[in-house]
C-alpha positions as CSV (number, residue, x, y, z in Angstrom):
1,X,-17.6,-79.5,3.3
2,X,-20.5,-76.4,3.4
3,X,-23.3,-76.8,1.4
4,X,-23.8,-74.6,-1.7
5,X,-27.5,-72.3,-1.3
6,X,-28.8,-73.5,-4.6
7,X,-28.4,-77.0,-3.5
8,X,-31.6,-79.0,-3.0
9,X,-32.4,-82.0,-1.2
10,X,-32.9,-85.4,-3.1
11,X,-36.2,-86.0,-3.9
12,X,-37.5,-89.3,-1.8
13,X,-38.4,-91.2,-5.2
14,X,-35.2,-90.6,-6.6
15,X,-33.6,-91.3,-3.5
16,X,-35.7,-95.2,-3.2
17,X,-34.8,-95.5,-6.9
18,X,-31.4,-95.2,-6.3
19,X,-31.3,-97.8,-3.0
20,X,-33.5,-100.2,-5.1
21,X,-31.3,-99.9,-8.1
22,X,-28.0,-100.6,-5.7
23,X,-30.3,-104.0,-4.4
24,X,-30.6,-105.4,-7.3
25,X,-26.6,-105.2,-8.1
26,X,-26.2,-106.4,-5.1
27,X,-28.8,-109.3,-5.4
28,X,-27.2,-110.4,-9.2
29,X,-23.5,-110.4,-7.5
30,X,-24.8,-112.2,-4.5
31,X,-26.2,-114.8,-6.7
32,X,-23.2,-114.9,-9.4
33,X,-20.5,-115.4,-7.1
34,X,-23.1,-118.0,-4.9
35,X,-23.8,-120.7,-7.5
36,X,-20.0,-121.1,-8.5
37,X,-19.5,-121.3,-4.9
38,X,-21.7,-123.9,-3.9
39,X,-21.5,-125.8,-7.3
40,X,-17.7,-125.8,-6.2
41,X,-18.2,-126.8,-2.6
42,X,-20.3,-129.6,-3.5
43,X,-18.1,-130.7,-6.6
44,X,-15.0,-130.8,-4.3
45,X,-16.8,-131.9,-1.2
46,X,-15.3,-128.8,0.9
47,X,-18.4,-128.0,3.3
48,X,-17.2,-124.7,4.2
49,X,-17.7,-123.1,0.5
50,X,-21.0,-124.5,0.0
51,X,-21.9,-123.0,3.3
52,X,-20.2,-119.9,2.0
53,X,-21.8,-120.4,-1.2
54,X,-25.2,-121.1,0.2
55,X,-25.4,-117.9,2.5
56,X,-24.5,-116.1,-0.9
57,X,-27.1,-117.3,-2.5
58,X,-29.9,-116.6,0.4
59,X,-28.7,-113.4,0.2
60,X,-29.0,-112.5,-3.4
61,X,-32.3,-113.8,-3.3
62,X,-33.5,-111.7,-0.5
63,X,-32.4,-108.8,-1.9
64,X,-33.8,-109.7,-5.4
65,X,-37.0,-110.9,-3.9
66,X,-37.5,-107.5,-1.7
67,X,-36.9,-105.7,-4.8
68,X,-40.0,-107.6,-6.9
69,X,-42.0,-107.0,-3.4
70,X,-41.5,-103.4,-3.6
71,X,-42.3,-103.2,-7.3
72,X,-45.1,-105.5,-7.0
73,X,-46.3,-103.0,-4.1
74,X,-45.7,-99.0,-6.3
75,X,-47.6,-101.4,-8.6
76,X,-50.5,-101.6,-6.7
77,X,-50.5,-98.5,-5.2
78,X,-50.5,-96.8,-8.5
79,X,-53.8,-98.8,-9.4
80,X,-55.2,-98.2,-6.3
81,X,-54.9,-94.0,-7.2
82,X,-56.0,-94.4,-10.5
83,X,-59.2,-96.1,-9.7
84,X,-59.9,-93.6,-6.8
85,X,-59.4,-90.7,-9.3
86,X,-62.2,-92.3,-11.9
């Protein structure tokens, strides 16, 4: 498929907005789907699902946890170019 002339690239912000917002989906399902899994695989004393469970659960977090990171960071950053414009 040819691209049209008047199309434009995607902007980098909008493009890191849109992977961060897909993370954090990612992260919540990751964790939704983990707990029952483990809670599950502990309740019926099935190892493999609360290894499942488990992974699921690492995983969420991760993705949740890189998500705060980054925000924590644009946070910081942002300061950083307000004070150097004072």
């Amino acid at each position: 498929m040819r691209r049209m002339a008047t199309e434009r690239r995607m902007p980098v912000s909008l493009l890191m907005e849109r992977i961060l917002s897909v993370m954090t989906v990612l992260g919540s399902i990751c964790l939704c789907i983990g707990v029952p899994l483990y809670i599950a695989g502990r309740a019926f004393d099935v190892f493999t699902v609360a290894q499942v469970g488990v992974f699921l659960l690492l995983i969420g977090a991760v993705l949740i946890i890189m998500r705060i990171l980054y925000w924590t960071m644009e946070e910081l950053v942002g300061r950083g170019l307000d004070s150097m414009e004072e």
